[in-house]
VOKETOR-628022 format. One record per atom (N, C-alpha, C): residue in one letter; atom name; x, y, z. Coordinates in nm, 2 decimals. Layout:
BEGIN
A, CA, X, Y, Z
...
***
This chain:
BEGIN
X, N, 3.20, 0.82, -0.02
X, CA, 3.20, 0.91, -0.14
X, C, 3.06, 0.94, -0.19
X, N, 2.96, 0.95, -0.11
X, CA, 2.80, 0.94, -0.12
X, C, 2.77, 1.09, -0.22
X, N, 2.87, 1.21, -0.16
X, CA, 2.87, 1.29, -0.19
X, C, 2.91, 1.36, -0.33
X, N, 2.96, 1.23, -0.41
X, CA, 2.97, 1.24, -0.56
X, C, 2.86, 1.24, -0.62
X, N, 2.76, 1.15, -0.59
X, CA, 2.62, 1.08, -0.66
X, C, 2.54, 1.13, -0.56
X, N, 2.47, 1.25, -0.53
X, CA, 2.40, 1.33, -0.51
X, C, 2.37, 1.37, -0.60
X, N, 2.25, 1.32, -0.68
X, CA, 2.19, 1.37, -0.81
X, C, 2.12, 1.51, -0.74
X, N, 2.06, 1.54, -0.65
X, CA, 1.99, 1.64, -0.61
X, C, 2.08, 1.75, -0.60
X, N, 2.21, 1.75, -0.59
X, CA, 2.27, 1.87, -0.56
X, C, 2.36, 1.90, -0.65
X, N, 2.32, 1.84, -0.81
X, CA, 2.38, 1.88, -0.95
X, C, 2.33, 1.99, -1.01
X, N, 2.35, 2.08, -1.03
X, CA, 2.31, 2.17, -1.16
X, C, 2.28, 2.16, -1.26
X, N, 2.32, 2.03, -1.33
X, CA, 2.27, 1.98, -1.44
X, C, 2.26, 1.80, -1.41
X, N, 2.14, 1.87, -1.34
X, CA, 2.07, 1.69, -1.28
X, C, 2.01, 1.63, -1.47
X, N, 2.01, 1.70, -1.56
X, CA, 1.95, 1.62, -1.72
X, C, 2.06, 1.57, -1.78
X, N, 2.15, 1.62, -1.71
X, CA, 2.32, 1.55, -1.80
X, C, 2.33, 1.42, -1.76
X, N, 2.39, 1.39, -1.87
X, CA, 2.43, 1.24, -1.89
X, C, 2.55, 1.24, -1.78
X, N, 2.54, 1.13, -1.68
X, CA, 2.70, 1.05, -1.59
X, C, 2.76, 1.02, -1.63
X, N, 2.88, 1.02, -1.64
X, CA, 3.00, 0.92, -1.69
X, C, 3.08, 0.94, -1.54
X, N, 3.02, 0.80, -1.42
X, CA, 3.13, 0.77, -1.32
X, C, 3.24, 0.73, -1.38
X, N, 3.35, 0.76, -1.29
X, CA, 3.50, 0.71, -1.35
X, C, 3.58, 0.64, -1.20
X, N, 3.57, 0.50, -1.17
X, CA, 3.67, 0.44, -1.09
X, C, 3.76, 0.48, -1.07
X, N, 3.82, 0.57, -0.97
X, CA, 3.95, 0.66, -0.95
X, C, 4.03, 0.59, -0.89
X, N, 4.00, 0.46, -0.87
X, CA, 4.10, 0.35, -0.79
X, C, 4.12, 0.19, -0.92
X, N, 4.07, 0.19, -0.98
X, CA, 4.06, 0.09, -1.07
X, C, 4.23, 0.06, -1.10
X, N, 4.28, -0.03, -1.17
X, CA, 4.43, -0.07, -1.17
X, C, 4.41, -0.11, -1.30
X, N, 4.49, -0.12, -1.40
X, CA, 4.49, -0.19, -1.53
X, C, 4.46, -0.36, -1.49
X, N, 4.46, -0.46, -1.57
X, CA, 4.44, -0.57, -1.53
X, C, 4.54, -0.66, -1.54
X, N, 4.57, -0.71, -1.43
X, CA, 4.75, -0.77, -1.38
X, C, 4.81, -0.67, -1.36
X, N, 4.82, -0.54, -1.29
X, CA, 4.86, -0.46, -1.28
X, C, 4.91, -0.46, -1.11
X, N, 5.01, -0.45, -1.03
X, CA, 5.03, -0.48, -0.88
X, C, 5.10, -0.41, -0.83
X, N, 5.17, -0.30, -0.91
X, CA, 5.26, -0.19, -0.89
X, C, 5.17, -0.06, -0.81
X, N, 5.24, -0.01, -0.71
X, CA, 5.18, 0.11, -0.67
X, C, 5.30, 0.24, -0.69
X, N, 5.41, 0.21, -0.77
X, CA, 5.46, 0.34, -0.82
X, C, 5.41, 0.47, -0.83
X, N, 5.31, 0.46, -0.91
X, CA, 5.24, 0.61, -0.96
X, C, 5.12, 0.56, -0.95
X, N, 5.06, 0.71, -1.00
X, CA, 4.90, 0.72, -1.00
X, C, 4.83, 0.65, -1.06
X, N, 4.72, 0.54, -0.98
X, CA, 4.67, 0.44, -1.04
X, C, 4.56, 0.51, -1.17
X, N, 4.59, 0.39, -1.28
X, CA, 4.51, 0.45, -1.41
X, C, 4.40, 0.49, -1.41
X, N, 4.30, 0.42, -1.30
X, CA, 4.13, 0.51, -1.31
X, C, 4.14, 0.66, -1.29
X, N, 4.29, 0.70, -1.16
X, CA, 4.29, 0.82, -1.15
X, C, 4.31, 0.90, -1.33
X, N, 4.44, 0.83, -1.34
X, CA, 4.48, 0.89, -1.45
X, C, 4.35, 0.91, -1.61
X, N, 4.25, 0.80, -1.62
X, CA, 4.18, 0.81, -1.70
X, C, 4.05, 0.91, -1.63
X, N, 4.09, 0.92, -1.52
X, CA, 3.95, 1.04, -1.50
X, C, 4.00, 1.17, -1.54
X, N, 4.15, 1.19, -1.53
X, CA, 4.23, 1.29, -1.58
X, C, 4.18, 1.31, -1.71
X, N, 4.20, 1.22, -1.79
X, CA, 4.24, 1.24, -1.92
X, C, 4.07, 1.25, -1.98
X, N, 3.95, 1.19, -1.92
X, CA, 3.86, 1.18, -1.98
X, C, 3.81, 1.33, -1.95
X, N, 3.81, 1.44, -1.79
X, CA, 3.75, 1.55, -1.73
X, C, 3.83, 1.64, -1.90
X, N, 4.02, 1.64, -1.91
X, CA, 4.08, 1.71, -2.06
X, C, 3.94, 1.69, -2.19
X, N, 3.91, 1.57, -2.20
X, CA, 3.85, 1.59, -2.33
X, C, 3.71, 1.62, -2.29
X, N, 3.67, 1.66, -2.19
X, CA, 3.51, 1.70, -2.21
X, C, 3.53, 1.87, -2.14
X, N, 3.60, 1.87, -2.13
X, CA, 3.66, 2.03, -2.06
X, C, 3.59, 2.16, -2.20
X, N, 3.53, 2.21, -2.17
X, CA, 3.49, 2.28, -2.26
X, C, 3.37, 2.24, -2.35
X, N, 3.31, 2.09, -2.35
X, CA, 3.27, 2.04, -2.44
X, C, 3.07, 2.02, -2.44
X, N, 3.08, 2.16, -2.40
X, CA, 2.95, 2.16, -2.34
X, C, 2.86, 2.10, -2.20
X, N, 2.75, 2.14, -2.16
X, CA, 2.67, 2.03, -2.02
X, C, 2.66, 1.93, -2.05
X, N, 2.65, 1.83, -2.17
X, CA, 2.60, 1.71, -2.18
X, C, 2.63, 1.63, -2.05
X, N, 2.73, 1.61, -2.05
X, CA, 2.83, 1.47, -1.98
X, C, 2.89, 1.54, -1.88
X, N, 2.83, 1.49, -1.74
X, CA, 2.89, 1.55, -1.61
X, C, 2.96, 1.45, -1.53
X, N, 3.10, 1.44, -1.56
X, CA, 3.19, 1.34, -1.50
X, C, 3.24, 1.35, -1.35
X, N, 3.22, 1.25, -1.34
X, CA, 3.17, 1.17, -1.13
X, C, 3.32, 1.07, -1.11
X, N, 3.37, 1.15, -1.03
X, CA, 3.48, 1.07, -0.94
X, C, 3.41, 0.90, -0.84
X, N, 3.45, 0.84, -0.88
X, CA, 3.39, 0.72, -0.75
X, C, 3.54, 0.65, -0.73
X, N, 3.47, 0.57, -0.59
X, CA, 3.57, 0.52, -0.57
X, C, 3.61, 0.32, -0.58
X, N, 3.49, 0.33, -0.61
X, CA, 3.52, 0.18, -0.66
X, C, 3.35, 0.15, -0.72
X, N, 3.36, 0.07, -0.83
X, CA, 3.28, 0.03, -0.93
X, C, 3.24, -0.13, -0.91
X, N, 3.34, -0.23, -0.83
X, CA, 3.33, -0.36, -0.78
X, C, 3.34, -0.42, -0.89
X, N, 3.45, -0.39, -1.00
X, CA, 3.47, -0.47, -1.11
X, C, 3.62, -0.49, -1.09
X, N, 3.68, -0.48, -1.01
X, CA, 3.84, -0.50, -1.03
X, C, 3.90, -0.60, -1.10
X, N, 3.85, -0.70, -1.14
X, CA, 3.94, -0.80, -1.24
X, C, 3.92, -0.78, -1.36
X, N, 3.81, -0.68, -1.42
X, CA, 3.83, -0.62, -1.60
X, C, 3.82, -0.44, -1.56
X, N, 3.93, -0.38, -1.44
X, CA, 3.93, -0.23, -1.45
X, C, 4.02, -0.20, -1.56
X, N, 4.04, -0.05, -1.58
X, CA, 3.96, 0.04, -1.52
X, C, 3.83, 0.00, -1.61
X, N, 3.75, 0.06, -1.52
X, CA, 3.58, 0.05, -1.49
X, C, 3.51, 0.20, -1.55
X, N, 3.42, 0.24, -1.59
X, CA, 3.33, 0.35, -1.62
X, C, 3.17, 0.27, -1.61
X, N, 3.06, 0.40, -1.56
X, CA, 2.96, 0.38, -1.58
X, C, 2.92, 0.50, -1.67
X, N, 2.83, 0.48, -1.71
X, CA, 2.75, 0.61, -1.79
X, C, 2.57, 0.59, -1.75
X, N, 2.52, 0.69, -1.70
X, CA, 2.39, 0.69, -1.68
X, C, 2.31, 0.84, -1.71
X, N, 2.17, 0.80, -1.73
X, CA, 2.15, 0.97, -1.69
X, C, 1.94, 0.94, -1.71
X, N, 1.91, 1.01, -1.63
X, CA, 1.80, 1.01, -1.59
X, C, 1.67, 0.95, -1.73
X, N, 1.59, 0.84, -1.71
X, CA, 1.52, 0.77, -1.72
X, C, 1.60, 0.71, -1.84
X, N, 1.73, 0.69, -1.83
X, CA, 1.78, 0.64, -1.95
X, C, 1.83, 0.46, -1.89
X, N, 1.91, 0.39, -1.96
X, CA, 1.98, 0.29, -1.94
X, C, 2.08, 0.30, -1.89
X, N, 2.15, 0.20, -1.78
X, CA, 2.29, 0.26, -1.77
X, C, 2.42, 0.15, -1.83
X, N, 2.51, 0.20, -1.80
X, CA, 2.58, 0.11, -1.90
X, C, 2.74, 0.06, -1.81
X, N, 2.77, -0.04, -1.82
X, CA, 2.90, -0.05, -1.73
X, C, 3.03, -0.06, -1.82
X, N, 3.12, -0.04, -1.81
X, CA, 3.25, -0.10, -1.95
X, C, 3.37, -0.09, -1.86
X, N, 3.43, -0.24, -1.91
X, CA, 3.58, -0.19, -1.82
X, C, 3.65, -0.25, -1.92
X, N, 3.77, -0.30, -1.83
X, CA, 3.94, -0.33, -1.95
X, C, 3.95, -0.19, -2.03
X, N, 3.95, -0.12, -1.91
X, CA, 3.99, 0.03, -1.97
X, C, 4.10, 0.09, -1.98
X, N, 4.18, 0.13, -2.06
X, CA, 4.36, 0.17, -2.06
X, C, 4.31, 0.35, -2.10
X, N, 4.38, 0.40, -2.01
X, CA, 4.38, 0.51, -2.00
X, C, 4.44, 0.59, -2.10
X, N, 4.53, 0.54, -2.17
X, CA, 4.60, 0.63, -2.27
X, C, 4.58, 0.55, -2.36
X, N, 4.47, 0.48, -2.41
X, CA, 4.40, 0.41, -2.54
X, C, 4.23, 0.41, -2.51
X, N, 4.20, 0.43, -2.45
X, CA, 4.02, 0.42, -2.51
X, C, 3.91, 0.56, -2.41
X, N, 3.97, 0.66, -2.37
X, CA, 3.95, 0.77, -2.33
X, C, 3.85, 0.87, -2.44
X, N, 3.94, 0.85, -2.57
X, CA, 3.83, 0.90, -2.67
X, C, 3.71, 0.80, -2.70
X, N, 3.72, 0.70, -2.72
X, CA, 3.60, 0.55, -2.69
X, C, 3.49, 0.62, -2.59
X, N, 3.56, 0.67, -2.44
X, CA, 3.44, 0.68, -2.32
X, C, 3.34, 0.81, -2.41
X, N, 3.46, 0.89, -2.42
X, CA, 3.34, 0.99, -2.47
X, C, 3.28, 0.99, -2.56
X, N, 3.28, 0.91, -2.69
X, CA, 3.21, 0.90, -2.78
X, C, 3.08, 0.83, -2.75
X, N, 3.13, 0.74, -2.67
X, CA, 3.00, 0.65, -2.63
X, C, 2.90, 0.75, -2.52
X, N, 2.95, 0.83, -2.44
X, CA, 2.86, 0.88, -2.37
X, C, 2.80, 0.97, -2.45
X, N, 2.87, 1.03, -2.52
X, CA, 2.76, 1.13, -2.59
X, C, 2.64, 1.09, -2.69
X, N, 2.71, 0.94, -2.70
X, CA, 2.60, 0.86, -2.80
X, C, 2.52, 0.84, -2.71
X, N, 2.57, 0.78, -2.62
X, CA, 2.43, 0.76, -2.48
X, C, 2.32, 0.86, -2.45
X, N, 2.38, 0.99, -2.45
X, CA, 2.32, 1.15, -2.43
X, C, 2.23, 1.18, -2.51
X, N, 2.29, 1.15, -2.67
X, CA, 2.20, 1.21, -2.74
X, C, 2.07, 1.07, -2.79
X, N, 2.08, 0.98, -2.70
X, CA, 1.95, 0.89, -2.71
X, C, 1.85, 0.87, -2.65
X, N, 1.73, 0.92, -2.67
X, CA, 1.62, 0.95, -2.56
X, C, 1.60, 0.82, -2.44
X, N, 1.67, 0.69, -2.47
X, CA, 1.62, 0.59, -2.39
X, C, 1.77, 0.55, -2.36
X, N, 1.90, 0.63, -2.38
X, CA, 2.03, 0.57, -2.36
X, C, 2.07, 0.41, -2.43
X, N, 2.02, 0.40, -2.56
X, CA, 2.01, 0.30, -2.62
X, C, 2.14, 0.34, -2.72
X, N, 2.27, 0.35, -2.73
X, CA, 2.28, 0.40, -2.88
X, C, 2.28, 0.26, -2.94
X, N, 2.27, 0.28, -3.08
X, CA, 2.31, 0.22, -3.18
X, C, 2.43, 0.10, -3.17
X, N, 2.38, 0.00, -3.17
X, CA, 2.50, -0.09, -3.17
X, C, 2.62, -0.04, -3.20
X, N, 2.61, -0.06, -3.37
X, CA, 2.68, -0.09, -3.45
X, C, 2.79, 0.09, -3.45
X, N, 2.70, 0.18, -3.40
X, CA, 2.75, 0.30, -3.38
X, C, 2.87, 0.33, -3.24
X, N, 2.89, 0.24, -3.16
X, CA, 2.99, 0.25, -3.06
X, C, 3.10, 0.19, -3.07
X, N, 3.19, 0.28, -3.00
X, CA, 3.37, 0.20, -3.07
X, C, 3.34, 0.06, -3.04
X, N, 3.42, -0.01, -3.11
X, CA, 3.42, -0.14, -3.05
X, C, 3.51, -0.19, -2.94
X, N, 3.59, -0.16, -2.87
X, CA, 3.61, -0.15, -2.77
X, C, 3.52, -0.15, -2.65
X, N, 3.40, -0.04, -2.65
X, CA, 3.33, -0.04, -2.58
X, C, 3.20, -0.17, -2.58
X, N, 3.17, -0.21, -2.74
X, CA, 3.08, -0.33, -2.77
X, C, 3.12, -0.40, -2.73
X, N, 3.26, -0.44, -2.73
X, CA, 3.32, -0.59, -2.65
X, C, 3.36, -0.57, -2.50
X, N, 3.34, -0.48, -2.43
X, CA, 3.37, -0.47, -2.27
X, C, 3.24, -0.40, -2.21
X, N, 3.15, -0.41, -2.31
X, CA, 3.02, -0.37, -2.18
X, C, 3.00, -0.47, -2.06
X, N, 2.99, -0.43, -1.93
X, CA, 2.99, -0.53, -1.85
X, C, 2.88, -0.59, -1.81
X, N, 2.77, -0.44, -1.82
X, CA, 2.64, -0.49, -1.77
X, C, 2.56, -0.37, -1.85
X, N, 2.44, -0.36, -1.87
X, CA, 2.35, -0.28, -1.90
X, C, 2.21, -0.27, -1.82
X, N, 2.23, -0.16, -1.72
X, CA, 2.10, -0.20, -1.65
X, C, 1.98, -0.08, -1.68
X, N, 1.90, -0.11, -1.64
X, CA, 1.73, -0.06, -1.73
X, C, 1.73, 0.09, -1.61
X, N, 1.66, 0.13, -1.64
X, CA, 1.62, 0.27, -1.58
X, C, 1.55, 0.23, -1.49
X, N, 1.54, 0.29, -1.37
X, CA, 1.48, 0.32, -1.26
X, C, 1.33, 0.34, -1.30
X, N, 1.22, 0.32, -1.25
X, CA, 1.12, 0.34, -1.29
X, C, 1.06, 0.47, -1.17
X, N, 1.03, 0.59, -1.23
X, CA, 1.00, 0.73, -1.19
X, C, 0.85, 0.72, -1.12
***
C-alpha cells in the first residue's frame, strides 16, 4: 500500500495526515460478519471532512501494528509531530479524530494544547513521534 504515503504525489503535500487502519478490529472483537471498523471509521471520518476544506488529507493504510488497542489513526504533517491514538470505536470517537487533527493543523509544531483535545484522544495516545529532521 506504498502508494497511499507517497507524500510526493499529493497535491496538498502541506496538509495535515490523518492515516486511518482500514483493517483494525474493535478490541476483543473476532467476528468477520461485516465490514471491519477501521474500514467503517475511515468511512465515517472521509463523511465529516468531506467538504471541510484542504487542511486534513485522509490516507487509507493497511495496518498501523497496533492491533491489541485498534482501531488505530495516525495524524502527521510535514515538520510537525506525529501522533498515534487507538481504542478507536467508530461510531463514538470519529468527531474526537477530527477535532484533534485540526488541532494538530492548526499548530505550527503539531503540538496542540493538552488540555484542548478530547479526552478520549489524551488517554489513548499511543506514541508521539518528533518530526523528521529536513
Amino acid at each position: 500500500m506504498t502508494e497511499f504515503i507517497d507524500a510526493g504525489a499529493s497535491p496538498r503535500s502541506c496538509a495535515s495526515k490523518l492515516f486511518v487502519c482500514i483493517t483494525c478490529r474493535l478490541i476483543g472483537e473476532t467476528t468477520e460478519d461485516q465490514e471491519r471498523p477501521g474500514a467503517r471509521l475511515m468511512t465515517t471520518l472521509s463523511q465529516l471532512l468531506e467538504g471541510g476544506g484542504q487542511e486534513i488529507e485522509i490516507v487509507p493504510i493497511e495496518c498501523l501494528s497496533n492491533c491489541t488497542r485498534g482501531c488505530t489513526v495516525a495524524v502527521s504533517g510535514p515538520g510537525k509531530w506525529t501522533y498515534v491514538i487507538g481504542a478507536l470505536d467508530p461510531e463514538q470517537h470519529a468527531d474526537d479524530v477530527v477535532r484533534f487533527a485540526r488541532l494538530h493543523h492548526a499548530h505550527d509544531e503539531g503540538l496542540p494544547v493538552w488540555r484542548e483535545r478530547p479526552v478520549h484522544i489524551r488517554k489513548n495516545t499511543i506514541a508521539r513521534v518528533p518530526p523528521l529532521a529536513t
